[in-house]
C-alpha positions as CSV (number, residue, x, y, z in Angstrom):
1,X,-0.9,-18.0,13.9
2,X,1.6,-17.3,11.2
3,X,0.6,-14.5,8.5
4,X,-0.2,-16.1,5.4
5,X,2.6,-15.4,2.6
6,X,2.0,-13.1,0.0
7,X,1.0,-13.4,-3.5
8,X,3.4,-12.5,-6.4
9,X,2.3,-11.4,-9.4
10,X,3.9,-9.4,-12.0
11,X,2.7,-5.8,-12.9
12,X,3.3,-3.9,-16.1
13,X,3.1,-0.6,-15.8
14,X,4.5,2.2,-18.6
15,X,8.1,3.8,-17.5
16,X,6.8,7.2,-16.4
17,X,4.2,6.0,-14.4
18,X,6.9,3.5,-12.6
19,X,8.6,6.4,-12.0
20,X,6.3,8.3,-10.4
21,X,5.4,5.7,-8.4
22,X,9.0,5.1,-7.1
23,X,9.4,9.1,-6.2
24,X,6.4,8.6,-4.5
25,X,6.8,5.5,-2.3
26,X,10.4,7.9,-1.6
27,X,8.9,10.7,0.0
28,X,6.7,8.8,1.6
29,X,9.6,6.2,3.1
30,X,7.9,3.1,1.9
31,X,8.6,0.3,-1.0
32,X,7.7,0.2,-4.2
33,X,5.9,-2.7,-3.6
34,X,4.5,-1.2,0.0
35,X,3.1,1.8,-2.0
36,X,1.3,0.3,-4.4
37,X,0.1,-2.1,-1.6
38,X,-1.1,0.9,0.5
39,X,-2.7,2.6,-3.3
40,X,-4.8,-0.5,-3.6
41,X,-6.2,-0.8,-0.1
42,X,-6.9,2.8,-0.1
43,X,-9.2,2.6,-3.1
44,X,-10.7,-0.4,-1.6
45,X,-11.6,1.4,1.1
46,X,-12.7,4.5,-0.7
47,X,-15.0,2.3,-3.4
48,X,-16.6,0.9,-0.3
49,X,-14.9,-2.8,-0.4
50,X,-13.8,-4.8,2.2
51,X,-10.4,-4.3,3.2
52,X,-8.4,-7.0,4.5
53,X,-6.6,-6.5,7.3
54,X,-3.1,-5.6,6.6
55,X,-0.7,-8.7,7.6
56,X,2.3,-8.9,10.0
57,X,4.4,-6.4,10.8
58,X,3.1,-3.3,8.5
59,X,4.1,0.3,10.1
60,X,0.9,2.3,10.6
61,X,2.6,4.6,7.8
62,X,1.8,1.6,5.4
63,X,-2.1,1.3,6.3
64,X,-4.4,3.4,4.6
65,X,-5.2,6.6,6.8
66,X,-8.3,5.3,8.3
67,X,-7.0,2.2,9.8
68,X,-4.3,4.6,12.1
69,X,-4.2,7.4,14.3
70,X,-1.4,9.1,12.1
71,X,-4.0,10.9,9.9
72,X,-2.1,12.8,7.3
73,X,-3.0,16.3,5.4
């Protein structure tokens, strides 16, 4: 079964924090958009939500650290 296609939607966000968030996804050799993808289900998951399951071909570097064996410190 194909992945289902992803949902645009557009973000405004204040320059510095933009910023940040680019430096970030950098260092941590992912997209923008991957990073803020990965921010969002790693709240989820820390508020206690259901995650969905991350779609098609995401590196386990994109998941949020319980969902690989890659654990970070």
């Amino acid at each position: 079964m194909a992945p289902k296609p992803k949902k645009g939607f557009l973000l405004r966000v204040p320059p510095e924090l933009l910023e940040e968030l680019r430096a970030w996804s950098a260092e941590e050799m992912r997209s923008l958009n991957g990073q803020i993808e990965w921010l969002l289900r790693d709240a989820l998951r820390r508020r206690g939500r259901r995650v969905p399951p991350v779609q098609g071909n995401t590196a386990p570097s994109e998941q949020p650290e319980d969902q690989h064996d890659d654990a970070r410190t």
